[in-house]
N, C-alpha and C positions, 0 to 999 in steps of 0.2 A: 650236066652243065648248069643248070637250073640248080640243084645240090649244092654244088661251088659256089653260084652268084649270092646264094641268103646268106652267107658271112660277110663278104663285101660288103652286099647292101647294107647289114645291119652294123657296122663298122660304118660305112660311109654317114649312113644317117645319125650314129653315135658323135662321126664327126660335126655333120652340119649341127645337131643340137649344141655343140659343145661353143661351135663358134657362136653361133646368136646366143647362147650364154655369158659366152665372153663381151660379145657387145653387146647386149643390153648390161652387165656389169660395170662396164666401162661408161655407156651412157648413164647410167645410174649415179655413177663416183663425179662422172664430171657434173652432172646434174645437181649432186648433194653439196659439191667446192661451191658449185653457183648460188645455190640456195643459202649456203654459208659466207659468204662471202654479200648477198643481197640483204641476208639476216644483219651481218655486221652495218651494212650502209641503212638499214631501216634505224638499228640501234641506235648509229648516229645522228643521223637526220632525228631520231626522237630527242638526242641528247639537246640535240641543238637547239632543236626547239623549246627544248622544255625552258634552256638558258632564254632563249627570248621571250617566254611566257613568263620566266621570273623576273626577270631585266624588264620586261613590260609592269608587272606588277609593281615593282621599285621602284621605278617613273612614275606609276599613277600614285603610288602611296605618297610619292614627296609631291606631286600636284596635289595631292587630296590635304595634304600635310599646310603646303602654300596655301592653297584655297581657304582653308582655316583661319590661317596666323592672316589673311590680309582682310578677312572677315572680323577679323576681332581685331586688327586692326583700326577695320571703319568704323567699327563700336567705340573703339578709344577715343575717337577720332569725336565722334558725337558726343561723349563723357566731359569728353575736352572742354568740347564749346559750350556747353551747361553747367561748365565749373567757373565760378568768377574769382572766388578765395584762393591762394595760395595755399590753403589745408585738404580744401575740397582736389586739388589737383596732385597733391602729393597723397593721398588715401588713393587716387583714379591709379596713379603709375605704380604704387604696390601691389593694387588687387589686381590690375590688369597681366602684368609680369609675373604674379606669382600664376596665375592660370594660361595664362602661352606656356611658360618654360615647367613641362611637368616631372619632370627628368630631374628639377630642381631642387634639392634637400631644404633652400633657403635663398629666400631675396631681401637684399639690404639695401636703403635710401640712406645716401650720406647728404648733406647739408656741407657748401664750406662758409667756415663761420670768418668772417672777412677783417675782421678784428685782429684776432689771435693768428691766422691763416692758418686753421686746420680745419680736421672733417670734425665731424658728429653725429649720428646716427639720428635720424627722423623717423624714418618708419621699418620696419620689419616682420619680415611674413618667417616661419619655417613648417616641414609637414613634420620633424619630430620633435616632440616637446622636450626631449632629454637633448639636443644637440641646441647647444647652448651658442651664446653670441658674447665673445668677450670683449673685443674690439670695438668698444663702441666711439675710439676716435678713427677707426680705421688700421688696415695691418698695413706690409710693405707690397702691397698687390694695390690695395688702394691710393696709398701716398707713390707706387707706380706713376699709377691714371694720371694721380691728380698733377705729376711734375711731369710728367710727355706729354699729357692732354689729349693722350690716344685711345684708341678701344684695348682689349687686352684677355690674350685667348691663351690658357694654359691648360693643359691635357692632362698633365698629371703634373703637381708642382715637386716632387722629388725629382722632376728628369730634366727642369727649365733651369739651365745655367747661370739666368737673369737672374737668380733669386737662391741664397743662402739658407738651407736647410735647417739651419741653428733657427731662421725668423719667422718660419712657420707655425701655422695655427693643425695642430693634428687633426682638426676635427672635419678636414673635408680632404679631397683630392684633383678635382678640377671646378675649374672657374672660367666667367666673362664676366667682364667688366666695363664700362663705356661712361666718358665725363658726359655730362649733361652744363652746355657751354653757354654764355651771352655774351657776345659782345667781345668775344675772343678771351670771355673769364670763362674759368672755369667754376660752376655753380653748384654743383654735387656731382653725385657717382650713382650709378645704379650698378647691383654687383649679383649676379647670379653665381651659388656653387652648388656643389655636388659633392657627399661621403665617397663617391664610385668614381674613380679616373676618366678619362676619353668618353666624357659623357655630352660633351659640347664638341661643335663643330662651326668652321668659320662661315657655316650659311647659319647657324646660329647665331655667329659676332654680327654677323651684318644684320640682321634683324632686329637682335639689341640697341647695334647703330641707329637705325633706323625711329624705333621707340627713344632712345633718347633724344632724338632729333626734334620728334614731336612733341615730348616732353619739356624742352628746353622752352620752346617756342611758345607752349600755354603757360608756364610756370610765369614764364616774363610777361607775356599779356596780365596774368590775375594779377605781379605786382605791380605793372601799369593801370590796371583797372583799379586799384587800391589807391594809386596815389593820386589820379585822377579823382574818385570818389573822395579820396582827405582833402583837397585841392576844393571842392565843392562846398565842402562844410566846413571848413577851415581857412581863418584869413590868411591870406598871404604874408603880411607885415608881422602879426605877432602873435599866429600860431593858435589863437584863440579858436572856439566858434564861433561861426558867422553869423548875423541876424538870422533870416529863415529859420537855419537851422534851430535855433537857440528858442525863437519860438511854437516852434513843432514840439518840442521836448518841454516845453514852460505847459503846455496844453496836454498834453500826456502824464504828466506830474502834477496840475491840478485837477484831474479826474483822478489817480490814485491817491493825493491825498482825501479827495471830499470822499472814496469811497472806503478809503480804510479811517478815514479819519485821523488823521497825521497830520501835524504843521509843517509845511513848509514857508520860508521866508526869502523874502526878493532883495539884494543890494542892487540901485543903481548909482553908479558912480559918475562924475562929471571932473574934467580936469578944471580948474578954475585959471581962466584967462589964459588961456590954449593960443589963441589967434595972437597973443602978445609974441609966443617964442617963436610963431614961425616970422612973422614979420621982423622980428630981431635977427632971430640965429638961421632962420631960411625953411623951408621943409625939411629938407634932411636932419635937421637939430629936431623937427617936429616928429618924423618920425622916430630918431631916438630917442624921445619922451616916451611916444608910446609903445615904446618896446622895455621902456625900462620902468614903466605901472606895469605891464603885465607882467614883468618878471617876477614882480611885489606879491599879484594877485593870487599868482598859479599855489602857493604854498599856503595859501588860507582856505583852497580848496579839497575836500575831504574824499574821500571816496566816492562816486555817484556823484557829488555836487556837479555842477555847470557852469562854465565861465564864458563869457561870448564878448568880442566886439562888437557894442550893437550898433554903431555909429561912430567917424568922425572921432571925436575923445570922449564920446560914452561907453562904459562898461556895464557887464552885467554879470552878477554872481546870484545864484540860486542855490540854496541852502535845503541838503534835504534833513528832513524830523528835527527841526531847529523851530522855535517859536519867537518873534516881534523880539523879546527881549533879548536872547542869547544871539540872534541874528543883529542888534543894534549893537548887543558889546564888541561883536566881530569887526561889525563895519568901524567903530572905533578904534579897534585895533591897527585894521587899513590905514585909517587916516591919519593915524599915527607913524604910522611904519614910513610911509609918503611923506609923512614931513620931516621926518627926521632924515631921509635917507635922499643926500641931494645928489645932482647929475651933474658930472662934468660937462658942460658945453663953450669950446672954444678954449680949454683949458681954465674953464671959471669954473666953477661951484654953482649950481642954481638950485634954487627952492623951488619946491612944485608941491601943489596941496589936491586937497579933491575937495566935491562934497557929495555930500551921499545920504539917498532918499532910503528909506526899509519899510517894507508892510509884509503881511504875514497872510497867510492860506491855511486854511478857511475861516481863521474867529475873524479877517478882518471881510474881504471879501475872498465869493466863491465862484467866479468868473474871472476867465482868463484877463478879457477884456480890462476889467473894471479892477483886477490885480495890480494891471501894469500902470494903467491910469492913477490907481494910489499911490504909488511908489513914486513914478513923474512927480506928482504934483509937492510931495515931500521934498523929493531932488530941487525940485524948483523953490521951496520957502526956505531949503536951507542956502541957497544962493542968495536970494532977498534978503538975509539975517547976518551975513556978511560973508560966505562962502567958507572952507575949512573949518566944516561942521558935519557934522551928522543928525537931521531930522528922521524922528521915527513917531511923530507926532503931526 
């Protein structure tokens, strides 16, 4: 009996191994689908993330991007208000534009010249010396701008339906552009492009917008601040210079002459019997007398010379490397030209004379003071002697 059962047994137990072989197989397979399948959801979840660690880096690199452009921004910003000239602020918006947009092959400053009403080219940057600039009143990307008065974003210009292939400049691919405006004019253009297409983006235009915004706004202060400053040294009535002014500059041109030793020579001129035409013909006739001596005057003055209203119906002309006598044939000339050349007032004809004093720097004297004081006191003997003279003695 015992004989018989050892095949059995060893059957049965062949059996039992074979099943827990089978299930641990089984738990093996199902084990490896899980593993395979938690392998996949690991893959993912890395995929995923790695998207939001690049999607994150892309975010920070256009903040790091922004952070910059509003940094150099506030630098502009400070250029700005340190610029008073009109030159000084147009050199600020080139240098500044060509160093934001570096993606940029070239930046162009257009100017509209308000006369003719077109562009022309002020400033310009580019980084290749061989990519040249032929437009220099502008192409049809500019004359765009300057007729919509808009900003102006082209990605690649062979694909903008806006614009005729025939009127292209080969030598770029995309562009912005943005008017720089006063007053509802339009004042120039600033125009960034690119050899490379889809190189600009409309958080680019708007940045550009932005810089011309602030562009516009200093450009017009500097020519407010210009004409304010002409306004300062210059008469209002006829354009001349003003006293002050006239003798700052009379004090600055008697020290270079005593130090280079050069003549200079002093006209002052007086209208004779001034007080007659306005009590006749009223002020207004008074002031077109003296707009119509300065018209006289401004053509006898030479390069460097100086012409000033110094008073009232006095003038002043200042004569540079001219000595006593060449300066007394001038002023003869004046008085001549004056008297021959009458004013219609009231529809009359009238005669109008001067007279006029001359001294010279340094043979007569060499102080400012005592320069002007000789010249007066000339002015004055030639009025005693009957006026519509010229003393230089």
């Amino acid at each position: 009996m015992e004989h018989l059962n050892k095949p059995i047994l060893f059957l049965l137990l062949l059996f039992i191994a074979s099943f827990i072989t089978y299930l641990l197989n089984r738990i093996f397979q199902r084990n490896r689908k899980s593993l395979e399948i938690d392998s996949e959801k690991i893959d993912e979840e890395l995929n995923l993330l790695a998207d939001e660690i690049k999607s994150e880096e892309n975010a920070n690199l256009r903040i790091r991007s922004s952070l910059e452009r509003i940094t150099h921004l506030k630098h502009m910003v400070e250029d700005y208000s340190q610029a008073l000239s009109e030159e000084d602020i147009l050199d600020s918006v080139i240098k500044n534009s060509f160093e934001l947009f570096k993606d940029a092959t070239r930046v162009l400053l257009y100017l509209v010249d308000t006369e003719k009403q077109e562009l022309k080219l002020a400033r310009s940057r580019k980084r290749e010396l061989s990519f040249s600039i032929k437009a220099k009143k502008g192409d049809v990307f500019d004359r765009w701008v300057l007729k919509h008065r808009l900003p102006l974003l082209v990605e690649d210009i062979y694909k903008d339906f806006r614009f005729s292939p025939e009127e292209l400049d080969k030598g770029f691919n995309s562009i912005i552009s943005a008017p720089l405006t006063s007053e509802h004019n339009v004042v120039g253009i600033l125009r960034i492009d690119s050899k490379d297409k889809d190189k600009f983006t409309q958080s680019d235009l708007r940045f550009l917008d932005i810089i011309t915004d602030l562009s516009s706004v200093s450009l017009q202060n500097a020519i407010l601040y210009k004409k304010v400053e002409e306004l300062a040294i210059h008469d209002g009535l006829t354009g001349l210079y003003v006293r002050n002014y006239f003798i700052e500059r009379l004090k600055d041109e008697v020290r270079s002459s005593l130090r280079n030793n050069m003549d200079i020579c002093l006209l002052m001129l007086d209208l004779d019997d001034f007080k007659a035409y306005n009590d006749k013909y009223g002020h207004t006739a008074g002031d077109l007398v003296l707009k119509h001596i300065s018209s006289i005057l401004t053509p006898f003055a030479k390069p460097g010379d100086i012409i000033s209203r110094y008073g009232g119906e006095e003038f002043m002309l200042l004569l540079l490397n001219k000595g006593k006598d060449a300066g007394a044939k001038i002023a003869e000339s004046i008085r001549q030209k004056i008297d021959k050349t009458p004013l219609v007032l009231r529809r009359k004809k009238t005669r109008l004379t001067v007279s006029i004093g001359v001294a010279s720097c340094p043979s007569e004297e060499k102080m400012t003071d005592e320069f002007l004081r000789l010249t007066d006191s000339r002015l004055y003997r030639a009025k005693e002697e009957g006026k519509n003279r010229v003393c230089a003695k």
